[in-house]
N, C-alpha and C positions, 0 to 999 in steps of 0.2 A: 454172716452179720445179722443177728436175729434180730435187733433193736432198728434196725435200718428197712425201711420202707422199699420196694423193687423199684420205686423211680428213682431214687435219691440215689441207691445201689446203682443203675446204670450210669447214673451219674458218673460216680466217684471209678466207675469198670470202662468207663469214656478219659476217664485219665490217668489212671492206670495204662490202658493200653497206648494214650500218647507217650506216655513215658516208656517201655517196653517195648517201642515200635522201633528204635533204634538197635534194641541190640538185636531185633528182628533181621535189620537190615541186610546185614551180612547177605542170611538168605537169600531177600528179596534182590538182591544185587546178583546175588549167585545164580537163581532162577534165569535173571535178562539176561544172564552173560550168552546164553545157548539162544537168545534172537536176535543178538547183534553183536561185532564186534569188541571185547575191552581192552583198553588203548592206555597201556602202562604211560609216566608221565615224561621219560625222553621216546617212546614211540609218536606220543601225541606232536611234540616237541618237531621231530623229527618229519612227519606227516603233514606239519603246518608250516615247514621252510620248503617241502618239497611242492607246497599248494600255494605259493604265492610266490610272486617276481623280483620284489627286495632282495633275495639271495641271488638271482639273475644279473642283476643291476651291480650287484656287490662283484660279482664272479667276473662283470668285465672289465673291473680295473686289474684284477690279477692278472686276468689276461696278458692285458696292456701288456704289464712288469715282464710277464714272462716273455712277452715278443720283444723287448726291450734288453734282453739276455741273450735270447737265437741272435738278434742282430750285431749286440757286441761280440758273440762267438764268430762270427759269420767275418769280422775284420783278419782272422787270422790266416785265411787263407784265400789269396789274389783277393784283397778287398778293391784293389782295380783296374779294373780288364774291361775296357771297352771297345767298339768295331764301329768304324766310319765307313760310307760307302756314298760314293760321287756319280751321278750317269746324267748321259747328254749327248749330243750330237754334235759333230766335226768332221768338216772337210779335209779331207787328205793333202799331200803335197806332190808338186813335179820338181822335176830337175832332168836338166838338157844330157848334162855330163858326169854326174857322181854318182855312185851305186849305192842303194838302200842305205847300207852299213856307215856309208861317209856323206850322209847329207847336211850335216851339220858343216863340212866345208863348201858348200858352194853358197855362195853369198845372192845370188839371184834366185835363192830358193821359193817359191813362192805355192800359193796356196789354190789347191783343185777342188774349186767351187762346184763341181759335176760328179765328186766323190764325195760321198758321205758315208759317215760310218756310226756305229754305236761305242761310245766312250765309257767306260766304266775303269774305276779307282777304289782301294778300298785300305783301308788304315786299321791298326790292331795296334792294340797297346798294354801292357797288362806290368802289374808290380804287386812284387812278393816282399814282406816284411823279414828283414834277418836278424836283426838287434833293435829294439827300439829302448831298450833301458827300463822295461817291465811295465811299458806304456799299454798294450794291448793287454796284456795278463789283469792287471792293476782295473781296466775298464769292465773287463770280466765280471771280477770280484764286484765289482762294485754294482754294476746291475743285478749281480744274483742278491748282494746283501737288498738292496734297494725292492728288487721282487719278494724277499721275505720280508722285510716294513708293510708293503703293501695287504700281503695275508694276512701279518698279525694286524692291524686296522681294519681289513675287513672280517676278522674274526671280534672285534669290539662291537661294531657295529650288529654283526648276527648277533651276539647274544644280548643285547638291548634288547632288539624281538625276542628273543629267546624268553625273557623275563615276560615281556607281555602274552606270549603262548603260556609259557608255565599259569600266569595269572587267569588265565582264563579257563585251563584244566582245573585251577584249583575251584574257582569259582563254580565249576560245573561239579566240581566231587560237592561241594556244602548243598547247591541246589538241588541234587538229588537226594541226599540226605533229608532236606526239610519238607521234600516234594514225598517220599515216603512217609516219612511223620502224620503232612497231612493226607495223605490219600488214605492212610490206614484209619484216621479219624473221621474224614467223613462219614464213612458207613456208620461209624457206632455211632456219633451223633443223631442220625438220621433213627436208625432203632431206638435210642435213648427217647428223642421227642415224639415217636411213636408209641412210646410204652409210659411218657409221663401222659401224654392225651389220654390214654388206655384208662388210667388209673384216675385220673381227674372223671371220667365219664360214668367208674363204677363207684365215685363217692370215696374210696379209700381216705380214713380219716388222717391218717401218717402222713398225709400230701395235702399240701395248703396250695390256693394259688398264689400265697410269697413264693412259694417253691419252685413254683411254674413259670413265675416273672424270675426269680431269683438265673434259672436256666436261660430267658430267654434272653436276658444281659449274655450269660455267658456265650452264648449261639453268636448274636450280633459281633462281639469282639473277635471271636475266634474267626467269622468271617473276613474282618477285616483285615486279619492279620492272612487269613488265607490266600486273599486279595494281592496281597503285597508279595507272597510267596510265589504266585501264580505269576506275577509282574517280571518279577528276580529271572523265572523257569524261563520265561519267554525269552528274554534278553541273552540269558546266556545261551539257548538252544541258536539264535541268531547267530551270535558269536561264535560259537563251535562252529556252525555249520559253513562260517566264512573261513574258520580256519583250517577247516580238513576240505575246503571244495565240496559241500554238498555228501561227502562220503560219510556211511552212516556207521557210528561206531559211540561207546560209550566210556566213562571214564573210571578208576577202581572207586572203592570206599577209601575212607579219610587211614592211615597205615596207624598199627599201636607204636604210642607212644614211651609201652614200658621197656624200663633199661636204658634210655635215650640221655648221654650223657653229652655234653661238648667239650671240646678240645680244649686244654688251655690255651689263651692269648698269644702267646710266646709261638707255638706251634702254626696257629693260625696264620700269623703275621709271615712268618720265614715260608707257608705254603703262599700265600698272596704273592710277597716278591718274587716267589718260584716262579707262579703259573699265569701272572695276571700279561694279558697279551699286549697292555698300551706299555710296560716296561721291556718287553720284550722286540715292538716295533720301534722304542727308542733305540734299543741296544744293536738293532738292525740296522739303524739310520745313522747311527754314530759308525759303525762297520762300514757303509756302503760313501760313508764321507769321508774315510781316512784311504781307502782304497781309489775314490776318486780322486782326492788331492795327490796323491802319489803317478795316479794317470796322466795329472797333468804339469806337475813336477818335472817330470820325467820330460818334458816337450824341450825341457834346458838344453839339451844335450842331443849330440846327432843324431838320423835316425839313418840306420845301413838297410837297403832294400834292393832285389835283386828285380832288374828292369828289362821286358821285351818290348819290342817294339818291330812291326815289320807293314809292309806296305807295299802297294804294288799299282800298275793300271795296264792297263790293253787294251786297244785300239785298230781295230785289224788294216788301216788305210794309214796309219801313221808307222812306218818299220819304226825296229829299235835300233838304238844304235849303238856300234861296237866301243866306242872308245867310254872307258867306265866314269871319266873325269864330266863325259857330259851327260849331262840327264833329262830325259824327255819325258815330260810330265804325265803325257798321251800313252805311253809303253816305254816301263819300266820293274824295277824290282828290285826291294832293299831288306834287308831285317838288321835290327843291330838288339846286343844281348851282351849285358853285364851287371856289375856291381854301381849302383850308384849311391848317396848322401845327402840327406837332408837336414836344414836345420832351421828351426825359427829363431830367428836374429831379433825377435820382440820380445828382449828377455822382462823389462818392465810388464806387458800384457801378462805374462805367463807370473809374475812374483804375486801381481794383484790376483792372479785369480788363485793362488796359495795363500793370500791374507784373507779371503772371500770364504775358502771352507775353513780357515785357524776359526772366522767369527762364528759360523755354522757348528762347527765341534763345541765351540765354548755356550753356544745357547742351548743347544740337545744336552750339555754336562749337566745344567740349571734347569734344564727343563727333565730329567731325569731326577733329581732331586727334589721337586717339585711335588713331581708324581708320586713319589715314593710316600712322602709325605701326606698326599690326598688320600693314598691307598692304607697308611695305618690309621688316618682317621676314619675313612669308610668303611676297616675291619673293627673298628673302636664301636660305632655308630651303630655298626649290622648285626653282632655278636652281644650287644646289651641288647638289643629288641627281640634278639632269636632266646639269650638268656630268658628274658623278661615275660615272653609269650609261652616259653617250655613251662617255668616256674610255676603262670596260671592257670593252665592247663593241667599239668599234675597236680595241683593244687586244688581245681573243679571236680577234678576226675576221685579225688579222696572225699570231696566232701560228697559226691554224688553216691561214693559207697555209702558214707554212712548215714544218708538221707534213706537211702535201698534199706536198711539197716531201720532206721526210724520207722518206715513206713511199714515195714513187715512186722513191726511191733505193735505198732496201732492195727494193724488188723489182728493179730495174735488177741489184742485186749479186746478186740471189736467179735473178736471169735466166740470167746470165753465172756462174755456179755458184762464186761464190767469198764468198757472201750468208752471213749468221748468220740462221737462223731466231728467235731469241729478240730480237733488233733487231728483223727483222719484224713481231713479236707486238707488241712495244712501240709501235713507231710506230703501227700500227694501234690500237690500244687507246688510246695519247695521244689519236689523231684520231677518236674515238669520245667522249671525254670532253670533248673540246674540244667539239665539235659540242652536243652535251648543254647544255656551259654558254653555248653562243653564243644557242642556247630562248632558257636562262631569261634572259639579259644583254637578249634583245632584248623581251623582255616587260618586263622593269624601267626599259629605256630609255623605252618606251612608254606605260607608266603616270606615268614622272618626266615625260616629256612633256605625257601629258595633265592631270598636278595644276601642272604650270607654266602651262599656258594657262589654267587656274581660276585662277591665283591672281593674274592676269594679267587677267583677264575677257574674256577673248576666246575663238571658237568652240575647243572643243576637238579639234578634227580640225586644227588649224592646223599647218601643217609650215613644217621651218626650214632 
């Protein structure tokens, strides 16, 4: 650039290299990767539910559901078997004329205050279910459906976080992007105002101090705005560092966007109702309601269950006695063992609480429809902003070529000394502000992307 003065040249080579510091990037990305970790965006994802308690908090209501399953399992076999046991102390007895075995006939039988003894009794009882009319089965199903509700709900919940990790991975890809841009610029600015003092001190007539003021405007703004980057770095290195617990790891560069097409609508929609988990904890909940009501349905009608029962006591001062018709409470022995029948005769209790889940079915029908509803307008809502943010972005990304395109022209003419320097200035400066909003276009691509794949229910690292 023969007509151009070397201070005005470091100038215009000060924005130049701003502009050119991004496709740098890559590099400079690829450099840090070998001093610290890079943390793809479901690793990061990943790394920040296993670094925080929310997913803990969440994990023990599943819990809960699933103990609420072992337990109705646990009905099917002797759900009651219990063991009583009686101890105490008692005197024996005398008698003048009857033998251990027949004390029960001497009527003057009476009690030996100078014997004592240790009394112990002990009772068992246990019942086995034979038919209940699909009453146990039926309670089953209906905890395990009720434990799946539970998951898919707390799978709603993780990925609400899930969106605000993704957002703060994304936020950490733009700040380092803009944290390169400027780190690459300070040095040259710093040689540029070094090399306009230079030339202002040897007189060079090419360089006015307009020129020198002209700079040092441009110095004060790009501070400013340096300021604000530096603001941005901090917050998000906070943020990260909360998210991964202090572990040190960094995040990729922003992914190309060429070939990036989206799905049509139609497709979109039929994936949402697939995969979205608050339809799926309905359809769990409508399951785990038709299986209960049929639990307890079933209570209409007898229940056949097969009945132990035995019992015993000893008493070593109290004999037993022979004849089986009498029983001594003291020493004794019994067991009895068959078939027995139950019914609940409160058939009203039992109708009402079959009108109780008709009303429960009929609100999950309407609240399933509902949903469906929220869910195509939220793929409606998500898929115009994801549309709308590709669109500007391929949109920036062409004009930025041909800005690339401009600017290599003006210097072509600035070569062959027939150039306008203030065209130069321009193109560069377009191609500097282009670059800027190409950031932020690919940060809003990215976030429109990751709330389409929430709304969507599907992992949010998904590309298209």
């Amino acid at each position: 650039m023969r007509q151009l003065s070397k201070a005005f040249t470091w100038w215009l080579v000060i924005l130049m290299y701003l502009v050119g510091s991004q496709a740098n990037g890559q590099n400079s990305a690829a450099n840090s990767a070998t001093n610290s970790t890079v943390l793809s965006l479901e690793e990061f994802i990943q790394q920040g539910l296993e670094s925080t308690s929310t997913v803990d908090v969440l994990q023990k209501d599943v819990a809960l559901s699933q103990w609420e399953v072992r337990n109705a399992r646990s009905q099917r076999i002797l759900p009651r078997i219990q063991l009583e046991t009686q101890h105490g102390l008692v005197p024996g007895v005398e008698s003048s004329s009857f033998p251990d075995g027949q004390l029960y006939l001497d009527p003057y039988l009476d009690n030996d205050w100078e014997n004592w003894a240790l009394f112990t009794r002990a009772q068992i009882e246990a019942i086995q279910p034979l038919f209940t009319w699909g009453a146990i089965p039926s309670a089953i199903e209906a905890a395990t459906f009720n434990a799946e509700r539970v998951e898919y709900e707390t799978d709603v919940k993780s990925a609400s976080f899930e969106v605000q990790l993704a957002e703060i991975y994304i936020g950490m890809q733009l700040s380092n992007a803009l944290e390169r841009v400027s780190d690459e610029a300070d040095e040259l600015i710093s040689e540029a105002n070094e090399e306009i003092r230079k030339q202002l001190e040897e007189g060079t007539e090419e360089l006015t101090e307009s020129d020198y003021f002209e700079f040092e405007v441009f110095e004060l703004e790009y501070e400013g705005q340096r300021a604000q980057i530096k603001a941005v770095a901090a917050q998000m290195d906070r943020l990260w560092s909360l998210a991964l617990d202090g572990r040190p790891a960094d995040a990729t560069d922003f992914m190309d966007v060429e070939g990036v097409t989206l799905p049509p609508f139609s497709e979109l929609l039929a994936l949402a109702f697939e995969q979205r988990a608050e339809l799926k904890a309905v359809q769990a909940g409508q399951q785990a309601l038709e299986a209960g009501k049929r639990a307890t349905l079933a209570e209409r009608y007898p229940t056949i269950y097969l009945g132990l029962s035995a019992s015993g006591a000893i008493t070593p001062n109290r004999p037993k006695q022979d004849n089986p018709f009498i029983n001594n409470s003291t020493n004794f022995a019994s067991a009895r063992f068959g078939i027995g029948i139950s019914q609940n005769l409160n058939l009203q209790s039992i109708r009402l609480k079959g009108d109780r889940f008709s009303i429960q079915e009929d609100k999950l029908v309407e609240t399933e429809q509902l949903l469906r509803q929220q869910i195509q307008l939220d793929v409606v809502q998500r898929l115009q902003e994801a549309e709308t943010a590709l669109a500007q972005l391929q949109s920036l990304l062409g004009a930025l070529v041909k800005t690339k395109e401009w600017v290599r022209h003006e210097q072509l003419n600035m070569d062959y000394g027939f150039g306008d320097v203030k065209n130069l200035v321009d193109a560069l400066k377009k191609e500097l502000e282009l670059e800027a909003s190409v950031l932020r276009a690919k940060y809003d691509w990215q976030m429109a992307r990751v709330r389409l794949n929430h709304a969507l229910g599907i992992p949010l690292s998904t590309t298209y």
